[in-house]
C-alpha positions in Angstrom: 25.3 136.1 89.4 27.9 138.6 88.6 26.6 142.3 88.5 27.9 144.6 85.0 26.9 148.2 85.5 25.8 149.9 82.2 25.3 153.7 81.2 24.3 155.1 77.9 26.3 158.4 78.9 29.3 158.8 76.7 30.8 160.9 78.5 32.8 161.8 81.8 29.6 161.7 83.6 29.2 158.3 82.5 32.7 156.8 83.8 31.8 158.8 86.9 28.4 156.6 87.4 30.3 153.2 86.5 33.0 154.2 88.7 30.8 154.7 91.7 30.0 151.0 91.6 33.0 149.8 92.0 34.6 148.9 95.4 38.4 150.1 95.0 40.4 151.0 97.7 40.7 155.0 97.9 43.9 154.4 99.9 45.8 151.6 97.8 48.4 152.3 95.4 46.3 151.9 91.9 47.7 151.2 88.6 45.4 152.5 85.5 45.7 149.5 82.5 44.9 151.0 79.4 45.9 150.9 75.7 47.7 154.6 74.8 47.0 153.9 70.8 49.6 153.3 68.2 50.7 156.1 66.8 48.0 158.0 64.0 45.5 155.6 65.9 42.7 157.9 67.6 40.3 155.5 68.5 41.8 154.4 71.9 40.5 155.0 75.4 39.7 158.6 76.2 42.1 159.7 78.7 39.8 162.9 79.5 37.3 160.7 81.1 40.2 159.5 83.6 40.8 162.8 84.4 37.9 164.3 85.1 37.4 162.0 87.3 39.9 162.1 89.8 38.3 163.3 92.7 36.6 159.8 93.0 39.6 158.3 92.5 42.6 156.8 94.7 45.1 159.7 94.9 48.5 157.3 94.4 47.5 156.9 91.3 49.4 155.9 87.1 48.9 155.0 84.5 50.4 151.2 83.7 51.1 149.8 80.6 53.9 147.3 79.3 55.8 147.4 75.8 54.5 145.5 73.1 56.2 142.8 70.5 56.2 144.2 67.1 58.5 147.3 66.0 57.0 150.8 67.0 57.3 153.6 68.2 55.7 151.1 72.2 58.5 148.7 72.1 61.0 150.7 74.3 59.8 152.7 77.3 61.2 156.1 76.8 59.5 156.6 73.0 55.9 154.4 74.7 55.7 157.0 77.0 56.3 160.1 74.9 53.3 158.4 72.7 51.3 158.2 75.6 51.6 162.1 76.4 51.1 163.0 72.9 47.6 161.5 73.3 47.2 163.0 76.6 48.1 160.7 78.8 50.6 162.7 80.8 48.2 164.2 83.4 49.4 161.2 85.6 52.6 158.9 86.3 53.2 156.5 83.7 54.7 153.2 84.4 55.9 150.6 82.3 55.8 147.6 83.7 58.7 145.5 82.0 61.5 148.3 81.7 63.1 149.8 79.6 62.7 147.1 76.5 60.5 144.6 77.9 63.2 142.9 79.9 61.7 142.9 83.5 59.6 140.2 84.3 58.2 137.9 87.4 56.4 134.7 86.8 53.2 133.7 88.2 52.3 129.9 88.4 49.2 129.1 86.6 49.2 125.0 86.4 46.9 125.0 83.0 46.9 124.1 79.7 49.0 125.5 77.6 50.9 127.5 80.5 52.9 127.0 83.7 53.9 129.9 84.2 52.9 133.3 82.9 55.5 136.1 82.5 54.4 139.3 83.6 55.8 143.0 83.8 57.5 143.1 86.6 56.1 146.5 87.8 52.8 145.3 88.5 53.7 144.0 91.6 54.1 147.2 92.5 50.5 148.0 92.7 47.7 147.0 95.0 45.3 147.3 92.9 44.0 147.4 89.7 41.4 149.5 87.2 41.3 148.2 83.9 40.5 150.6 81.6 39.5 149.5 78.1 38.4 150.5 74.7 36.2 147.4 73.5 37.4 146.6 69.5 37.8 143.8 67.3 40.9 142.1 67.0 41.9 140.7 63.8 43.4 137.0 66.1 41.3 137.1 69.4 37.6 138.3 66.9 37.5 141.1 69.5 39.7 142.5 72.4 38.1 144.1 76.0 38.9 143.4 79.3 40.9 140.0 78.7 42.9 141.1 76.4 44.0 144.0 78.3 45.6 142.2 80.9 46.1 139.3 79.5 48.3 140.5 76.3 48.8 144.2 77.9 50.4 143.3 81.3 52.4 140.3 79.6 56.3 140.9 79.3 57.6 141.0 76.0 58.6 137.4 76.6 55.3 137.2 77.5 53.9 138.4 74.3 56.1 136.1 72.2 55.1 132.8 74.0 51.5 133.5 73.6 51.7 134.3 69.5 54.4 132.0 68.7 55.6 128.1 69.1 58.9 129.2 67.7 61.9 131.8 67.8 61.2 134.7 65.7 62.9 134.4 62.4 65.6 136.4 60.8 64.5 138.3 57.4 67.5 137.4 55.5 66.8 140.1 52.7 66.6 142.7 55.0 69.4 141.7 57.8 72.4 144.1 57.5 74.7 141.7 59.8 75.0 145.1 62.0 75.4 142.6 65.2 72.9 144.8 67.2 70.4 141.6 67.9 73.4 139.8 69.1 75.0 142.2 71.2 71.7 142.5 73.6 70.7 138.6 73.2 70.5 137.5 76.6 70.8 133.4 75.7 74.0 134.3 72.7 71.6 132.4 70.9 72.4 134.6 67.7 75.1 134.5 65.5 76.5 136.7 62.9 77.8 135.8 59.7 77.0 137.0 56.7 73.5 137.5 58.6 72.3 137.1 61.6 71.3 133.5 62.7 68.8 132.9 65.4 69.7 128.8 67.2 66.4 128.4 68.2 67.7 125.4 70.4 69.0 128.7 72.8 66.6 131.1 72.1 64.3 132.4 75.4 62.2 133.7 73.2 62.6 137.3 75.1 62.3 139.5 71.8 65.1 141.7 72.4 65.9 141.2 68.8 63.2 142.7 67.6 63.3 145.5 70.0 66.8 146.3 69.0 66.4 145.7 65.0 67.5 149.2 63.1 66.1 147.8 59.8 62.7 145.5 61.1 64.8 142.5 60.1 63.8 140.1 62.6 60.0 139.1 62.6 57.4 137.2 64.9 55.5 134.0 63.0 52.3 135.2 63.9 50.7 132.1 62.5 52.2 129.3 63.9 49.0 129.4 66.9 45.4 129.2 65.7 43.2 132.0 66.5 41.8 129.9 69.1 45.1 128.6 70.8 45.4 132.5 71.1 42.4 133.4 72.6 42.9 130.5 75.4 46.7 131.8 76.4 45.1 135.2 76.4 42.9 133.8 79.0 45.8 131.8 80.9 47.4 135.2 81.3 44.9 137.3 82.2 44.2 134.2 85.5 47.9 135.2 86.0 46.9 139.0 86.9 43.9 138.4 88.7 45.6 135.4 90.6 48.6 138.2 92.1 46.1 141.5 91.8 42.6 142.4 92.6 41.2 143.8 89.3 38.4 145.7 88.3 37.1 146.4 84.8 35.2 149.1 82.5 34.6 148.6 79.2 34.2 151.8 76.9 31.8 150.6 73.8 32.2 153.6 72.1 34.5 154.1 68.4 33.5 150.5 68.0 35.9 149.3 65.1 36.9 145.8 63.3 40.9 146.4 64.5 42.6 147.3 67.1 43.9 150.4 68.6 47.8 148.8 67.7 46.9 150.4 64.6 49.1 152.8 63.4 45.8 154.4 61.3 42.8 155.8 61.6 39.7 153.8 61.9 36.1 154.5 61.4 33.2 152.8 63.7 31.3 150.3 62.3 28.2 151.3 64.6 27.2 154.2 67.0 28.2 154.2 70.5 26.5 152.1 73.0 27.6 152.9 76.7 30.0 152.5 79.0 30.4 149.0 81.6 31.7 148.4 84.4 32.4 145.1 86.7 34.0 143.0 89.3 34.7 140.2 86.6 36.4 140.2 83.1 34.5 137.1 81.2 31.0 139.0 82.8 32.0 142.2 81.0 33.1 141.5 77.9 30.2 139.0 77.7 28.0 142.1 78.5 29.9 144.0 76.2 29.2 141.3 73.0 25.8 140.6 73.9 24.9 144.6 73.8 26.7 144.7 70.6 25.3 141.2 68.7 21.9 142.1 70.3 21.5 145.5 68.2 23.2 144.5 65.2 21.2 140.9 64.6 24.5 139.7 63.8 28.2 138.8 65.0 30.3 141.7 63.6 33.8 140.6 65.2 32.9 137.0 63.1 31.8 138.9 60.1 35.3 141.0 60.0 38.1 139.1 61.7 36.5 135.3 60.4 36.9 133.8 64.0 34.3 133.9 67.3 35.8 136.3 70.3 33.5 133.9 72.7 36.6 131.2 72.5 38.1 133.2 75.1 34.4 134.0 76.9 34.1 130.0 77.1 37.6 129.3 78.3 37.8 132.1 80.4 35.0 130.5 82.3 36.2 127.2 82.2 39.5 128.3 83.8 38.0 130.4 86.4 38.9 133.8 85.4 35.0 134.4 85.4 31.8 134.0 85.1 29.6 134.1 82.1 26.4 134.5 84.3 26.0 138.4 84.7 23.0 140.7 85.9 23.2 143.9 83.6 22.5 147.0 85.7 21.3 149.8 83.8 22.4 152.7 85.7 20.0 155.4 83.5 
């Protein structure tokens, strides 16, 4: 049975007794994987909680994170990282794992079912360890987003990213496209044209996103759609065995600004119910199991269901299946 530490405190304090738990190495080079909030999104992990911390922690220390898919102001490094100090993030090293524009990338052989290979930032091998740091949220495709999600989508590359949303090459918003040849210049595979617009052969396409990276006008697009919710949910999984499989992991969960969406928000959101606590574990399927139990068990009800119209325990139940965990945890209540 897999031990999930728990604490009521809401506070630095609390991270500090979760924290004590856990069996990092002091010595190893340690990569922080958190979420630094879409811009106007305030609902994302509190970085103050790191930091006052830091005593207990390893001293080669940074903060990790990787770009994401969609236009924003996290899709190229330098403008991701001026984010993350605007919400306070700077007290430590921050490291984006797949370059500059989500280019950098090292595969990790998997063998299951909808994956291979995963494609992760290449910076995480980097890193002897990892502390996975995460606000615990709904998720409008995955019903609700912890630990899993954070390194499964987080440490992705953008490539990554794309594979897991999408059975196709993203498409070209004709109305929009300016035919400025940016997309083409930086496609890696010349798999776009440029005539009158641009034109993506999705015969050539890697599926890399660079086009939507570089896009000055938001012209090129990801079908979101063409995976069910749950298809998601189990590649999510599939990438998240891909960290754990090259990096030892360990996990806390803040329940606290508990919302329907996700902190890739670029809004403020209001809690849907008061703070529970703050978790901590060896395992990702134990905690966030932990984390929805805690939740569903006070409520009388499945929120993440109720709001996003698709059950989070998809990736719970294949997470297990895979091995990425266990659903069989021991909560210890720490006050």
């Amino acid at each position: 049975m897999v031990k999930v530490y728990f604490t009521r405190e809401c506070n630095s304090n609390g991270l500090r007794k979760v924290l004590e738990k856990l069996n990092y190495k002091k010595d190893a080079k340690t990569g922080i994987k958190t979420h630094f909030g879409e811009e106007n999104n305030d609902t994302y992990p509190n970085p103050m909680f790191i930091k006052d911390n830091l005593d207990i922690l390893p001293k080669d220390i940074s903060f990790i994170e990787s770009n994401v898919l969609y236009k924003g102001r996290r899709t190229i490094r330098e403008e991701h990282i001026k984010l993350a100090k605007e919400h306070g993030f700077g007290f430590l090293p921050i490291h984006i794992l797949d370059g500059r524009m989500g280019e950098e990338q090292i595969e990790v052989e998997i063998n299951k079912k909808h994956f291979k290979k995963v494609k992760l930032g290449k910076g995480i091998i980097g890193y002897d360890q990892i502390i996975v740091y995460s606000h615990f949220k709904g998720h409008i495709m995955a019903g609700f987003g912890g630990a899993i999600k954070n390194i499964g989508m987080g440490i992705a590359s953008r490539q990554g990213k794309l594979e897991m949303h999408s059975n196709v090459s993203p498409r070209v918003k004709i109305l929009k496209c300016i035919a400025c040849g940016q997309c083409a210049k930086h496609c890696p595979a010349n798999a776009i044209t440029i005539q009158k617009k641009a034109r993506i052969d999705s015969s050539k396409c890697i599926g890399c996103s660079m086009c939507i990276a570089v896009c000055p006008v938001d012209a090129i697009s990801i079908p979101w759609m063409s995976v069910t919710k749950d298809e998601l949910q189990e590649r999510i999984c599939e990438y998240a065995l891909g960290v754990i499989k090259l990096k030892k992991c360990y996990f806390i969960n803040l329940l606290m600004n508990i919302t329907k969406e996700c902190d890739c928000m670029d809004y403020k959101q209001k809690p849907f119910m008061d703070d529970i606590g703050i978790l901590a574990s060896e395992d990702p399927v134990a905690i966030d199991y932990a984390c929805y139990e805690l939740i569903t068990n006070k409520l009388k009800y499945d929120p993440f269901k109720k709001y996003n119209h698709t059950s989070g325990l998809t990736q719970i139940n294949y997470g297990e299946k895979i091995g990425l965990g266990s659903k069989d945890y021991e909560l210890v209540v720490l006050d």
